[in-house]
C-alpha positions in Angstrom: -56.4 -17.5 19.7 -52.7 -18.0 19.1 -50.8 -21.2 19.4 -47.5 -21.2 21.3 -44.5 -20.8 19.1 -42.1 -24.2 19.6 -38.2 -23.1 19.3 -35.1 -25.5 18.6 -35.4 -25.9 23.1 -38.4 -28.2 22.4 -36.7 -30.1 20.3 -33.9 -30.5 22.6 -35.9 -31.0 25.8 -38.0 -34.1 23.3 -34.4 -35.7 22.7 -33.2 -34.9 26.5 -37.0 -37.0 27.6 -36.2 -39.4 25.6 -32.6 -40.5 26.3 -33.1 -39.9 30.3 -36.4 -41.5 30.1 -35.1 -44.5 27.5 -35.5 -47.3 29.8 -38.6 -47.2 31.5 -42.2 -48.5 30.7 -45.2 -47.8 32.1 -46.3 -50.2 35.0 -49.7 -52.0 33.5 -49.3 -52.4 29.7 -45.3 -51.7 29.4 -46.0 -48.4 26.9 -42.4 -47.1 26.4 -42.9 -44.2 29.2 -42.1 -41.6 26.5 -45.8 -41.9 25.4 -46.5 -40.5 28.7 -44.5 -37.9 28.7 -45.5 -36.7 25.0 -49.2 -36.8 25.9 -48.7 -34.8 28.5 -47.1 -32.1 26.7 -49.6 -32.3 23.8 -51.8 -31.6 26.5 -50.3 -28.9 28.2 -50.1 -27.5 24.3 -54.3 -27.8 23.2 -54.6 -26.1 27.1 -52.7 -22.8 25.4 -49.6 -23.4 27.7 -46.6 -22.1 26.5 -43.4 -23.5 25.3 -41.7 -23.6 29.3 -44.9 -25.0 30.5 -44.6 -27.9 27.5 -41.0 -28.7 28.3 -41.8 -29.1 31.7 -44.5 -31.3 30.8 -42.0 -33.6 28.7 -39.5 -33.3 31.5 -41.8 -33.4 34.7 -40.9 -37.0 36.0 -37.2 -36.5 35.8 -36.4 -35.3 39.3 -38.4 -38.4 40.6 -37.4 -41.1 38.1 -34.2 -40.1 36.9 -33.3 -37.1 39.4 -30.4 -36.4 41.5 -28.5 -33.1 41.5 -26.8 -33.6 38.5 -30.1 -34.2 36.7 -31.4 -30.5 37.8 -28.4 -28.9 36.7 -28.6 -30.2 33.1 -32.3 -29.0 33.0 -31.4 -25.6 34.8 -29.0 -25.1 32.3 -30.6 -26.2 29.3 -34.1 -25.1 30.1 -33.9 -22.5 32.6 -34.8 -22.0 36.1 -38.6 -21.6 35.6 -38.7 -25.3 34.1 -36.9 -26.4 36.7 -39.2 -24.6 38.8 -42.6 -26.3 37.1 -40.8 -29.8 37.8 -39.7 -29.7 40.9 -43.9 -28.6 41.9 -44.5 -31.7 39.8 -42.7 -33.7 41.5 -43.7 -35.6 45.1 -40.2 -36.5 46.6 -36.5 -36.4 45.5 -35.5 -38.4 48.4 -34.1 -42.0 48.4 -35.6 -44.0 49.6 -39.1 -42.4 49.4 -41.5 -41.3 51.7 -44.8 -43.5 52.5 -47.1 -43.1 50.4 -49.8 -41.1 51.7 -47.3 -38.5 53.3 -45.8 -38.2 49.6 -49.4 -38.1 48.4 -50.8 -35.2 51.5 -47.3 -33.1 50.5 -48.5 -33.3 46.7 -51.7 -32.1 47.3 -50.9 -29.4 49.8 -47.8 -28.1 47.1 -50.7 -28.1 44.3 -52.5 -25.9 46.7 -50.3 -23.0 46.7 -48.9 -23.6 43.2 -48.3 -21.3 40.3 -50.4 -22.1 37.6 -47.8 -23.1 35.1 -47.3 -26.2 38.1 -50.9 -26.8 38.4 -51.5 -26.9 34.2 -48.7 -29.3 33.8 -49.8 -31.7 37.0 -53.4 -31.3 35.7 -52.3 -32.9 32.4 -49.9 -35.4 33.9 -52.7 -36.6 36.1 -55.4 -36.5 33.5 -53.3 -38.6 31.1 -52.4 -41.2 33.6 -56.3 -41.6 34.6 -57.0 -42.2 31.1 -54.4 -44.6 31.0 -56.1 -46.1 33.9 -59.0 -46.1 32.3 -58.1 -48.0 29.6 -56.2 -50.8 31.0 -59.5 -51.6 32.9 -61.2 -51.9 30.0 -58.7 -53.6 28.8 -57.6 -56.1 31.8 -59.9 -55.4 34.2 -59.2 -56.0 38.2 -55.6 -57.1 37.3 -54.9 -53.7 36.9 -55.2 -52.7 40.9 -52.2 -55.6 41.5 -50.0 -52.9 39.9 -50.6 -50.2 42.3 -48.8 -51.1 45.9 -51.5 -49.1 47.6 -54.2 -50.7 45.6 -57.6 -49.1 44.7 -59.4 -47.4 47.7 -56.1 -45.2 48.5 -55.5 -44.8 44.6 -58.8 -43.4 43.9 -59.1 -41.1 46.6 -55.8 -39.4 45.6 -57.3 -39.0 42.2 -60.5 -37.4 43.8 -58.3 -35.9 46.2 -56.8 -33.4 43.2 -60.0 -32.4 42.0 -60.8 -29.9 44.3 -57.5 -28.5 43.6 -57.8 -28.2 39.5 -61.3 -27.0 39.6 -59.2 -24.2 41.1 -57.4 -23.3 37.5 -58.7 -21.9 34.4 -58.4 -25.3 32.4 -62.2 -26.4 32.4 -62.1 -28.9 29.3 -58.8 -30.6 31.3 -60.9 -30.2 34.6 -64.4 -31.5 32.7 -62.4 -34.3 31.3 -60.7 -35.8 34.3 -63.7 -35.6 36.3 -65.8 -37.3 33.6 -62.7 -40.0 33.5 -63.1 -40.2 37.6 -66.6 -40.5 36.8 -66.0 -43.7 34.6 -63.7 -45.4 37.2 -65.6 -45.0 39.9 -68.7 -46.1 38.1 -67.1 -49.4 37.2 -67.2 -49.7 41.3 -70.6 -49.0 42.9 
C-alpha cells in the first residue's frame, strides 16, 4: 500500500501547531500539548489518511483553543477549505463562553454522526490518543487523575463509550480495536 506523500504544507502546518499551540500543556501531566497534536497526526498517517487529513489532525484544536475568526482565515488560506472543513467537525464549540458540557458533548456526537470520513478519521485518532493518555496517567497517578476533569468520571467515561458506536461506523478497525481495548482497560480499573 502506498504511504501519503508529505509536501512543504506539512511542514508549515507543524510550525503553524506549534507556534499557535506554544503555550498550552496538557491538563494531568503538563506534556507540552504539541505532543498531542503530533500523535494525532502520526496516527491519522499509520490509518493511510492523507496529507489534508494529517494537517487537520496537527491543527484540529485550533478553532477551540486558539480559534476566533482570524484563526480560520489563516488556516483557510494556508491549508485550504477542506482542512478547515475537517477542523471545524473536530471541533465541539467556537463560542465564548462555552456551552455546558453535555450539550457540547450530545452536539459532538450527533456532528460525528453525519460526518465525512476525513472528520471521523481525524476525531477517531484525537480521541484514541487522549484515552491512552488517560490511561496512562492512571497508571501513573491513579484517582487523582478524575480531579482534572470538571465533569469527573461517570460523565467522562460515557462520552468515551458514547463515540464508539460512532467509529465502529468507519473503515479504521485497528484505531477502532485499539480504543475499545483502551475503554476496556479503564473501565476495568472500575468494576
Amino acid at each position: 500500500m502506498k504511504s501519503p506523500i508529505l509536501t512543504d504544507k506539512f511542514e508549515l502546518a507543524l510550525v503553524y501547531a506549534t507556534r499557535l499551540h506554544a503555550k498550552q500543556f496538557r491538563k494531568v501531566d503538563g506534556t507540552p500539548y504539541i505532543a498531542h497534536l503530533l500523535s494525532v497526526a502520526a496516527l491519522v498517517l499509520e490509518a493511510r489518511g492523507n496529507e489534508t487529513e494529517a494537517i487537520a489532525g496537527l491543527l484540529h484544536d485550533s478553532l477551540e483553543d486558539q480559534g476566533g475568526p482570524q484563526t480560520q482565515a489563516e488556516i483557510r488560506q494556508q491549508f485550504g477549505a477542506e482542512v478547515l472543513e475537517i477542523i471545524k467537525g473536530c471541533t465541539e464549540s467556537e463560542a465564548l463562553p462555552k456551552p455546558p458540557w453535555m450539550e457540547r458533548k450530545q452536539r459532538y456526537l450527533y456532528q460525528l454522526e453525519i460526518a465525512s470520513p476525513s472528520v471521523r478519521l481525524v476525531s477517531l485518532a484525537d480521541k484514541l490518543h487522549n484515552a491512552k493518555s488517560l490511561l496512562a496517567s492512571l497508571h501513573q497517578y491513579g484517582e487523582e487523575v478524575w480531579t482534572y476533569f470538571k465533569v469527573g468520571k461517570e460523565s467522562s467515561l460515557w462520552f468515551y463509550q458514547a463515540l464508539l458506536p460512532i467509529y465502529r461506523t468507519t473503515n479504521h478497525n485497528w484505531m477502532v480495536q485499539e480504543f475499545e481495548q483502551v475503554l476496556q482497560q479503564i473501565t476495568g480499573r472500575y468494576t
